[in-house]
N, C-alpha and C positions, 0 to 999 in steps of 0.2 A: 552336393555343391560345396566346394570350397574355396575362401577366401584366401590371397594371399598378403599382409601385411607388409609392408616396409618397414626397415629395423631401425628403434628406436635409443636415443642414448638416455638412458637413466644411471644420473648423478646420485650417491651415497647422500643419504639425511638422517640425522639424527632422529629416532621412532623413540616415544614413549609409548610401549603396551604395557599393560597389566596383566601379572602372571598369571592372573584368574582368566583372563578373556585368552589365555593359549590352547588351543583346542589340538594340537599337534606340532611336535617338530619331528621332518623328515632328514635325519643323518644322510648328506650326500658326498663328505669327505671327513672323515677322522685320523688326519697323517701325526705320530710322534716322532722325534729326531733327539734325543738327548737332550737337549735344552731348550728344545722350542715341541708348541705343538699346534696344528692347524686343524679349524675346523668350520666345514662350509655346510647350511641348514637352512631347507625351508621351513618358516615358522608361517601358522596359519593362525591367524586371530579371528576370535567367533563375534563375530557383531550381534549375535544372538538373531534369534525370527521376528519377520514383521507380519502382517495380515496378509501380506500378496505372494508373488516372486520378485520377492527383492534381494539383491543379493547378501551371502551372509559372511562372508568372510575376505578376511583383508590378509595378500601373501605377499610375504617379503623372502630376499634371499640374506640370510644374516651371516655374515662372516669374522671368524675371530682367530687372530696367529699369536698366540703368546710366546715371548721369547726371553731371559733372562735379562735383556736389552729393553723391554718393554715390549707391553702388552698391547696390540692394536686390535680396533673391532671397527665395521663399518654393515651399515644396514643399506637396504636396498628394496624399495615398494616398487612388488613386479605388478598388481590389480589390487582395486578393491572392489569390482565385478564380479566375484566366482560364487556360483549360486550352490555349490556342490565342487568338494576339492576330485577330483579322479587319482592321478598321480605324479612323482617328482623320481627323475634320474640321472644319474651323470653317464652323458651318450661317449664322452672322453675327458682329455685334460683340458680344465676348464670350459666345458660345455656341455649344457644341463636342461634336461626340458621338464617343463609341468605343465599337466595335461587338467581340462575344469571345466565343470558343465554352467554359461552364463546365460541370462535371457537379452538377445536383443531391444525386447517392446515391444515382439513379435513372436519372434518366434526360440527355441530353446538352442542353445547351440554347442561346438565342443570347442574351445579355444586349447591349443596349444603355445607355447611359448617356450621359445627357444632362446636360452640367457647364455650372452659367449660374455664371459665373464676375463678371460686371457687377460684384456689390458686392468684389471684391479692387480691381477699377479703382480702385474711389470711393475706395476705405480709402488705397490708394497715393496720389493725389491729396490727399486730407487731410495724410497723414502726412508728406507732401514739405513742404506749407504749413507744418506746425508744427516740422522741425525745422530748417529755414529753412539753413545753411549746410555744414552737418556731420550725415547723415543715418546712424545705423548701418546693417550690413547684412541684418541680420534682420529680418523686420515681423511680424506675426502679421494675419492678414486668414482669411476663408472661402470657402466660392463652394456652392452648393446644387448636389447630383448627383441626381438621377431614374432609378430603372431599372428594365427594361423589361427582360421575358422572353419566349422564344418559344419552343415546344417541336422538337427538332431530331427529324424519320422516322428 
């Protein structure tokens, strides 16, 4: 049995994690160009184990373009549901899936999550144009996530 989600817009926020609580990051783009370089990563943060099945990790999409114009980064809380990370890919240009085993309250399940990430592109590419020499490092941009359940025997 699978579920199919309606796609969700999730807005850029500013994450405090702690290097220690990083339990992996999955490289899904590492582009360099002469004076800029770009780089798109799932980070999974370990909330560490509870007594139950609770979930243990918290996945973001983190993105960071540095350019001699300034340095922009912008984060991105896809779950903090995922009781078990499975895997993270880029299916094309900007769009990526990560795959995670969560528990309903019921029963075990496989969520997938599909991130079209294309409109942070554009907003990056806007926002470089407008602030033309001295860009801060923070942007605020979106990117639509979709997800998809599967029921686990």
């Amino acid at each position: 049995m699978s579920l199919n989600g309606k796609a969700e817009v999730v807005s850029s926020t500013e994450e405090n994690v702690a290097p220690s609580t990083v339990d992996r990051i999955v490289p899904l783009v590492n582009k360099s160009t002469g004076s800029s370089a770009k780089k798109l990563s799932i980070v999974l943060e370990d909330k560490g184990m509870g007594t139950g099945i609770e979930p243990r990790y918290v996945i973001y999409l983190g993105y960071a373009s540095m350019a001699e114009m300034g340095n922009l980064n912008m984060d991105f809380k896809i779950t903090d549901q995922a009781y078990k990370f499975v895997s993270a890919s880029r299916k094309s240009a900007g769009i990526y899936e990560v795959k995670t085993i969560e528990y309903d309250g019921d029963n075990m399940m496989q969520a997938t999550y599909m991130i079209n990430a294309i409109q942070m592109f554009a907003d990056e590419d806007v926002f470089r144009r407008q602030c033309n020499d001295s860009c801060p490092e923070k942007m605020q941009s979106r990117i639509t996530v979709t997800k998809t359940v599967k029921k686990l025997n």
